[in-house]
N, C-alpha and C positions, 0 to 999 in steps of 0.2 A: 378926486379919486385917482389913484395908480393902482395898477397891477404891473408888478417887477418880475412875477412867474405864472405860466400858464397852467393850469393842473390840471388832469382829467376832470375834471368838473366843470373847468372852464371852458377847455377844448368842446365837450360834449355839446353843450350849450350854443357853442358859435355853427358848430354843423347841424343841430339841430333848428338853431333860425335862419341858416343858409336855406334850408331845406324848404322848412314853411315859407318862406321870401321867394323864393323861386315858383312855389306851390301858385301862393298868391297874384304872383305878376305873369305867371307864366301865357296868359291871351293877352296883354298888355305887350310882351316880346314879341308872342306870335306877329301884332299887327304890326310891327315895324317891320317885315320883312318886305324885300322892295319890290318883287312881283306879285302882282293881285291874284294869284291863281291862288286857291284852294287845296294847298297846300305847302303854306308857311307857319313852319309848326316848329322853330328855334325854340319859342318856349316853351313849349309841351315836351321837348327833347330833352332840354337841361334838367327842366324839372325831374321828371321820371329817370333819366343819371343821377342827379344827385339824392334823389330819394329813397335810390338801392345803395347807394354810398352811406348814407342816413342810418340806415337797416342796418346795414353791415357792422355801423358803428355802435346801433345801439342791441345787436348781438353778441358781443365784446362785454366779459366780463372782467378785463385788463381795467387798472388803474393807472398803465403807462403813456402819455401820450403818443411815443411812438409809436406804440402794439395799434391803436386807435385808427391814428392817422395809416396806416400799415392795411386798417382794416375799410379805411372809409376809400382808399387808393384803390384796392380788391373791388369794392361796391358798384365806385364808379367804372371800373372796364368793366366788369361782368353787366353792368346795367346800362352801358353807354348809348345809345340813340341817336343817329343821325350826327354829322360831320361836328356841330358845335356840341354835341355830349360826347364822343370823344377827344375833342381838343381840349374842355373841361376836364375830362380822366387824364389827361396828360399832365394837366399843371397841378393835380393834386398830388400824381405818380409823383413829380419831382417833389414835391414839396412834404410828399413823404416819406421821401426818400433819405431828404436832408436832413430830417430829425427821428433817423431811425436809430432805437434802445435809448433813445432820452425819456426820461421819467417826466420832465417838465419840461416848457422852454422857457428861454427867458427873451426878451428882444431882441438879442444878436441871434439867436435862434429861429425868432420871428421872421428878423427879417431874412436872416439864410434861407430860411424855406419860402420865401414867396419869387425869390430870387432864381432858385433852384427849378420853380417849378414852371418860371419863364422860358427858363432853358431847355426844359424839356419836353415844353409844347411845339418850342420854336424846331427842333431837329423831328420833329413827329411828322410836320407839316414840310412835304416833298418842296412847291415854292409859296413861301411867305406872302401874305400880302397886306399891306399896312393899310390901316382902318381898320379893321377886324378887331377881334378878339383881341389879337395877339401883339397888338398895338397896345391896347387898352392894358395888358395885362406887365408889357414890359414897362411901361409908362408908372405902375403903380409899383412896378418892383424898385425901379431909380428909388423915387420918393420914400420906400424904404430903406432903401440902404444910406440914404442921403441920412435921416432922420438920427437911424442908431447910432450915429457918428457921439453925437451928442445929449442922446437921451436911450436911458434905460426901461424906459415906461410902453408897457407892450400896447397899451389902449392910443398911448400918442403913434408908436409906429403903425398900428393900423388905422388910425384916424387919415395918415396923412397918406397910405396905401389907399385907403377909401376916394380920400377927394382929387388924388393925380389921377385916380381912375372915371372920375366921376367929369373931371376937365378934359382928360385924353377923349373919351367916348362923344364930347359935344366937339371935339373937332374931329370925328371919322367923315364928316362928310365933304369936309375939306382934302382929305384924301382921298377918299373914291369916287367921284365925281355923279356915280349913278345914284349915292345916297344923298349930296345934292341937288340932283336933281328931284327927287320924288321928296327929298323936306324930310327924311329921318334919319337917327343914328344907326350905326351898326346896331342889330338882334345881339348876336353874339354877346359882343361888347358889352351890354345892357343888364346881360344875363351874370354876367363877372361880375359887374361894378353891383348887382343887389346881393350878390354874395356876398363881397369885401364890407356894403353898408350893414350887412344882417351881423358879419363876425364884430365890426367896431358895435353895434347897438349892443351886444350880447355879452360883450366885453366891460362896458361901460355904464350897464343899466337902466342902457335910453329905451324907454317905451315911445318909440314910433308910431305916431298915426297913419294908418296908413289911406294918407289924402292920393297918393299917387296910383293909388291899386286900378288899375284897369276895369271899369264899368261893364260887363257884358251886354249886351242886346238881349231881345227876348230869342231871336234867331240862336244866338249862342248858347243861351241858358239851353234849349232843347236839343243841341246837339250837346253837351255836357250832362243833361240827364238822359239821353239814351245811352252814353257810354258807360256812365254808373249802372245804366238798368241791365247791359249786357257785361258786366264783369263776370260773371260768374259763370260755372260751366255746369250749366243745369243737368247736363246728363249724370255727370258721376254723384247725384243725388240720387234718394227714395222718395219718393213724392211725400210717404206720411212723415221725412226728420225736416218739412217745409215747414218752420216757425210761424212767420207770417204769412198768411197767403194772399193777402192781396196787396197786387202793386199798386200804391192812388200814387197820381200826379193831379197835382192842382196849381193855378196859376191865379194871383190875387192881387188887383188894385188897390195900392194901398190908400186909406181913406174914404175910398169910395163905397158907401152902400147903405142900407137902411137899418141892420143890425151890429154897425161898427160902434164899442163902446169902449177899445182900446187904441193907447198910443204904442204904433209897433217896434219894437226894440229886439234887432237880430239876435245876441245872445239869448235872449231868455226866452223867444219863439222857438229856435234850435233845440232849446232844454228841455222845453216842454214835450215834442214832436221827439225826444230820445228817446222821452219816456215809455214811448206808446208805439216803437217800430223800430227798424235798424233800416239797413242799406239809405241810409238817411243824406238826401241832398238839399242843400237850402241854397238859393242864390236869388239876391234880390237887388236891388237900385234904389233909389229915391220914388220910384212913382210904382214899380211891380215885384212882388216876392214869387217866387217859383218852388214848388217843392216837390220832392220825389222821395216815398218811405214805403216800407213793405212794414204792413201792420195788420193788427185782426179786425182794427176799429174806423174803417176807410170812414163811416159817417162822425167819426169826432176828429177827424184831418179836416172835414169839409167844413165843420161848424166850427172848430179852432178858426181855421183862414179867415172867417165872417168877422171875428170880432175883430179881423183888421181894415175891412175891406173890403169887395166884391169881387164873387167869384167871376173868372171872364174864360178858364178852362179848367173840365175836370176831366180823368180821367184813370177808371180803375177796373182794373185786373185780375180774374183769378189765378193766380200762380199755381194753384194747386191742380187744374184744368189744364192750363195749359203745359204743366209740364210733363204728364199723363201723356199728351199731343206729342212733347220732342222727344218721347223716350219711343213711341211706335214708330217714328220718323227715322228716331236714330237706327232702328232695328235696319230698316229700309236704305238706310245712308251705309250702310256698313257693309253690307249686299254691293253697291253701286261700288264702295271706295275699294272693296275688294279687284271685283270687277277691272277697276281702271287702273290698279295695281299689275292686275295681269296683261293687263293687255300691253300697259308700257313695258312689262319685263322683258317682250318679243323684242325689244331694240336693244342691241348687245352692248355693251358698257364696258364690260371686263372687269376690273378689278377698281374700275372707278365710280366714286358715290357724287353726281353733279349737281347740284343743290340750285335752282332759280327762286328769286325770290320775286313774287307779282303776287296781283291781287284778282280774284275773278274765276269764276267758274272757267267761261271760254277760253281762258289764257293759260289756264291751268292742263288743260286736254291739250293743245297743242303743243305746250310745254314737254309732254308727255310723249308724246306723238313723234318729237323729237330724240329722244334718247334720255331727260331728263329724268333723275331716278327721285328726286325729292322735291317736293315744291312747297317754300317756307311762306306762308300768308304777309304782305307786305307791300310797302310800294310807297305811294304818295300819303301821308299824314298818320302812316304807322309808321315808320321803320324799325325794324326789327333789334333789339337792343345787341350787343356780343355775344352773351350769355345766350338766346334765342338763336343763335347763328353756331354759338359753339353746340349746341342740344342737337343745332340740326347736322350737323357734322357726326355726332356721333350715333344718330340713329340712322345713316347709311347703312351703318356696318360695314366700311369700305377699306382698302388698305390706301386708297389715296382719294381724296375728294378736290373738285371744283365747284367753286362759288362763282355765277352768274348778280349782280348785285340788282342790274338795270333800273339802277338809278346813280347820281353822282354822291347822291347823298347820305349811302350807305355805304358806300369805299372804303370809308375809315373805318367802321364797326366791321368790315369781312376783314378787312387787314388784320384787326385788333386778333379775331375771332382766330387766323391763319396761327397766328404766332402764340394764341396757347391749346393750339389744338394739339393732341394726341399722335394725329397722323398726316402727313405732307399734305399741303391746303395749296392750290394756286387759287388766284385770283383774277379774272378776265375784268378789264375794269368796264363794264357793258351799261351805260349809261341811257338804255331805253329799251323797252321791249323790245322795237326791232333789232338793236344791235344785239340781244341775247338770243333772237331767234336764229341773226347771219350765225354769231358765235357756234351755235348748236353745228351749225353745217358743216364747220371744219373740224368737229372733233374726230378723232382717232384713237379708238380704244387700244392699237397696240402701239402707242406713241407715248413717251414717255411724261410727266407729269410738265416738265418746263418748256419741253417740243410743242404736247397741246395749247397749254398758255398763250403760249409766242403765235402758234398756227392762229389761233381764235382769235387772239387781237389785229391779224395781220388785216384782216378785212371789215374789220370796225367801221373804217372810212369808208368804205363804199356803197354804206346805206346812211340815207338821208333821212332822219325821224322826227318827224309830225305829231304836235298833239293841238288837239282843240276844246277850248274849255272855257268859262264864264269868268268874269271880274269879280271877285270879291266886292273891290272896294274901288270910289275914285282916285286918278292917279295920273300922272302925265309920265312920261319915260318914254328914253331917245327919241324925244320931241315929240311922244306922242301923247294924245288924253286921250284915257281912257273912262269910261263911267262903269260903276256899279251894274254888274247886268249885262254889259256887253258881249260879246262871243269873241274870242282869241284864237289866231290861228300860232302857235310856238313853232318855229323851225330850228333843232338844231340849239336852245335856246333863247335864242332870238323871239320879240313876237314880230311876224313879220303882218298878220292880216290883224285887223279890227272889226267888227260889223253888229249890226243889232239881229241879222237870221242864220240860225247854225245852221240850217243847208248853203248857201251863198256863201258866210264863213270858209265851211267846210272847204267847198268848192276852189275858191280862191287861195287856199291856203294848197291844195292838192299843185292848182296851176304855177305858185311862187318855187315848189320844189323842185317842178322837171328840170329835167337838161337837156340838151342835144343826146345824148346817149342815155338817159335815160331807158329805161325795157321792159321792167316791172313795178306795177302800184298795189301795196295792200293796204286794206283798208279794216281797221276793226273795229266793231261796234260795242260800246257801252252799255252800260246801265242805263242812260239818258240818251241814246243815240236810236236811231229807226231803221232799219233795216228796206223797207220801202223808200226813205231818202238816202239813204248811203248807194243803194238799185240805179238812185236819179243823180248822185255826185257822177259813178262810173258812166253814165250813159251822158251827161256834160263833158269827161275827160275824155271820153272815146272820141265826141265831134271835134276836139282836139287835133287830137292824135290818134289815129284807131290804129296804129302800130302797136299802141301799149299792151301789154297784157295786164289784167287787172282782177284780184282777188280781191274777195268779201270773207268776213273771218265774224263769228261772232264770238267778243273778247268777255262782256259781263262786267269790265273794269269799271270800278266807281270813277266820279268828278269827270273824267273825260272821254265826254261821248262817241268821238272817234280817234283811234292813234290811227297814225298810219306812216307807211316808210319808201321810201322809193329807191328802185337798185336799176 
């Protein structure tokens, strides 16, 4: 088989099994990411980029591959996600950039644009760092242009894009030495090279098995069916245009039980269970299927899963009940959001719209407390895509806005956000709650837009931030092990403490921060954190040092039960 030209049909095809391949492997990327904290979410990032890139493509009623490519380039920065779904929008930008107003391409086409859009990842990125992505990606653009030299055949130029990407990605750990050490490849990297394999399969009409697909845990499965079960934004419903009303989840050993008289076969479990509900989740393994559907017939979900299996969890839901519940609640939320609208209006702003991005009730009031005028939901294993960062921009209503990011890992998506906004954006690069909360303290409302910037960032360095959180997963790094379970003390990056008790943890982790001039410790409590032990860290740092002075803050933040920062 050759193909000599790309057509919109072909094009469409290869974005649309990029899309599903990313879909698929996207907890298989997550787990390569080299810290255990609970929240390495590279694959949930690309995925969700390139699946508004997807959209965007297939809301395109052009038959020109540039118009296309034009539009899956738009997809991916309005949908971009976290540092590696913006550098993903970057090498599409290029690469659709290079074959923009062509009707088709042909292989010298091909490979101009994958070449193009090496280039354009590589100037996105302030300093380069090889292992990455952008390794991976320049690695695969060589092997194209090598290829076109001598052949015209668009399936062989990305066949051989494919597997320089696929060789580049098994040596990043030869170049970054910490993926070495923990035993895996670049995320990133990973997330490229099943693009480039989905465009050759899509191209060439390999039906791939997919033996590599990443297995989830039963742990997994139920963090992936609660986020299906809350996609939807119950309020701006009527209880009676509720379809289905009851939410079942069920969870079923396969083979096991006294009523099993089927052999079970994913497809055609999936099809059956369409029939009879939507919001429809199926994820299963070799030994457990898991399901999540909103349907009227919760008891033929329960006696369907029997003829596989035995039930080991059910659980179901009046949706129509409880949404009755959010709708009197929201009455009541709207009261409070008012409320805490006014009371942050008393801190004067001026003519500036300051956007924090965090997660958490408690974070959200002090945020507020501070002078901040918006506060965008986000943080650790959301981050908030461009498009959600431009929205939040423009519902300031401001003549100039600042973006607080506080995180490292959303920099690229406020930048992205900066440069198609409307109205002058700076950018504080405030890489932790604390450093967003110093930031707050040097703003100046009659200062000019690049004076505040510079002001905010000037005293970045002079807090020290803390976070403490559980291990994922087993792992050794900078010579340490770590196991499943353990409590981490992060400084700064760094994990500097390990231990099996999050007060001790805690504790220790508070001690490895001070300094000789050290002055003040805060401390903010979680979702998972206690408030009567965070009472007992301050009352261990005091026998210290009772110089300190030391605040307790309740934050509400998921995953990590205490941040905390030292100035």
């Amino acid at each position: 088989m050759k193909v000599v030209t790309i057509t919109d049909k072909e094009f469409r095809k290869m974005i649309a099994a990029a899309s599903n391949r990313l879909n698929n492997n996207a907890e298989f990327i997550n787990s390569l990411n080299v810290f255990p904290v609970p929240d390495g979410d590279t694959g949930t990032n690309m995925s969700l980029s390139f699946a508004s890139g997807f959209k965007y493509v297939n809301e395109s009623t052009s038959n020109e591959v540039g118009e296309l490519a034009s539009a899956l380039a738009k997809g991916l920065l309005m949908g971009a996600r976290g540092n590696s779904g913006v550098i993903l929008s970057q090498v599409f930008r290029g690469f659709s950039k290079s074959m923009a107003k062509k009707k088709t391409l042909s292989a010298q086409d091909l490979a101009d644009a994958i070449s193009n859009g090496v280039e354009t990842a590589y100037k996105a990125v302030m300093k380069p760092t090889e292992g990455t992505i952008l390794t991976v990606a320049r690695k695969a653009a060589e092997a194209a242009r090598k290829r076109v030299k001598n052949s015209d055949d668009c399936i062989q130029i990305i066949s051989d894009t494919y597997e320089a990407a696929k060789k580049a990605l098994a040596q990043t750990p030869e170049q970054l030495p910490v993926l070495k050490e923990v035993g895996v490849v670049d995320s990133g990297g990973q997330g490229l090279t099943f693009v480039y394999e989905a465009f050759f399969d899509a191209l060439s009409g390999n039906e791939r098995v997919e033996d590599d697909t990443h297995q989830p845990s039963v742990q997994e499965m139920d963090e992936m069916v609660n986020a299906e079960h809350h996609k939807s934004v119950q309020s701006k419903l009527n209880t009676a245009d509720i379809k289905y009303g009851y939410c079942t989840e069920i969870m079923v050993r396969l083979g096991d039980g006294r009523l099993v008289d089927s052999k079970f076969d994913y497809d055609k479990f999936r099809e059956h269970l369409a029939e009879i509900g939507d919001s429809l989740l199926v994820i299963a393994d070799d030994e457990v299927v898991k399901v999540h559907v909103h349907t009227e017939h919760p008891g033929q979900v329960l006696a369907y899963g029997q003829k596989f299996g035995s039930l080991v969890k059910v659980k179901v839901d009046n949706m129509r009940l409880q949404h009755e519940t959010i709708l009197e609640n929201d009455d009541q939320s709207q009261v409070e959001t008012q409320a805490d609208d006014e009371e942050s209006a008393t801190v004067e702003t001026g003519n500036y719209g300051i956007i924090s991005i965090s997660s958490g009730d408690g974070l959200k009031k002090m945020f507020k407390s501070l002078g901040v005028t918006k506060i965008l939901d986000g943080g650790q294993t959301m981050n908030p895509s461009t498009e959600d960062i431009v929205e939040a921009i423009k519902q300031t209503n401001k003549e100039q806005v600042i973006i607080l990011p506080n995180n490292k890992n959303i920099f690229m998506a406020a930048q992205q956000a900066a440069k198609v906004s409307d109205v002058p954006v700076g950018v504080v690069k405030t890489s932790s709650i604390s450093q967003g909360m110093t930031a707050m303290l040097s703003f100046d409302a009659s200062s000019d837009l690049n004076d505040n910037v510079e002001m905010m960032t000037e005293d970045l360095d002079t807090v020290i931030s803390g976070e403490v959180t559980q291990s994922i997963r087993d792992t050794s790094i900078d010579g340490q092990q770590i196991n499943k379970g353990d409590y981490m003390g992060i400084v700064d990056g760094d994990i500097n403490v390990i231990g099996q008790k999050l007060y001790q943890t805690t504790v220790s982790t508070v001690k490895s921060m001070l300094e000789d001039d050290s002055e003040i410790v805060t401390i903010i409590i979680g979702e998972d954190g206690d408030s009567t032990d965070a009472q007992k860290v301050k009352d261990a740092i005091l026998t210290e040092n009772d110089d300190l002075e030391i605040e307790i803050h309740e934050g509400d933040q998921p995953l990590y039960p205490y941040l905390i920062s030292v100035e």
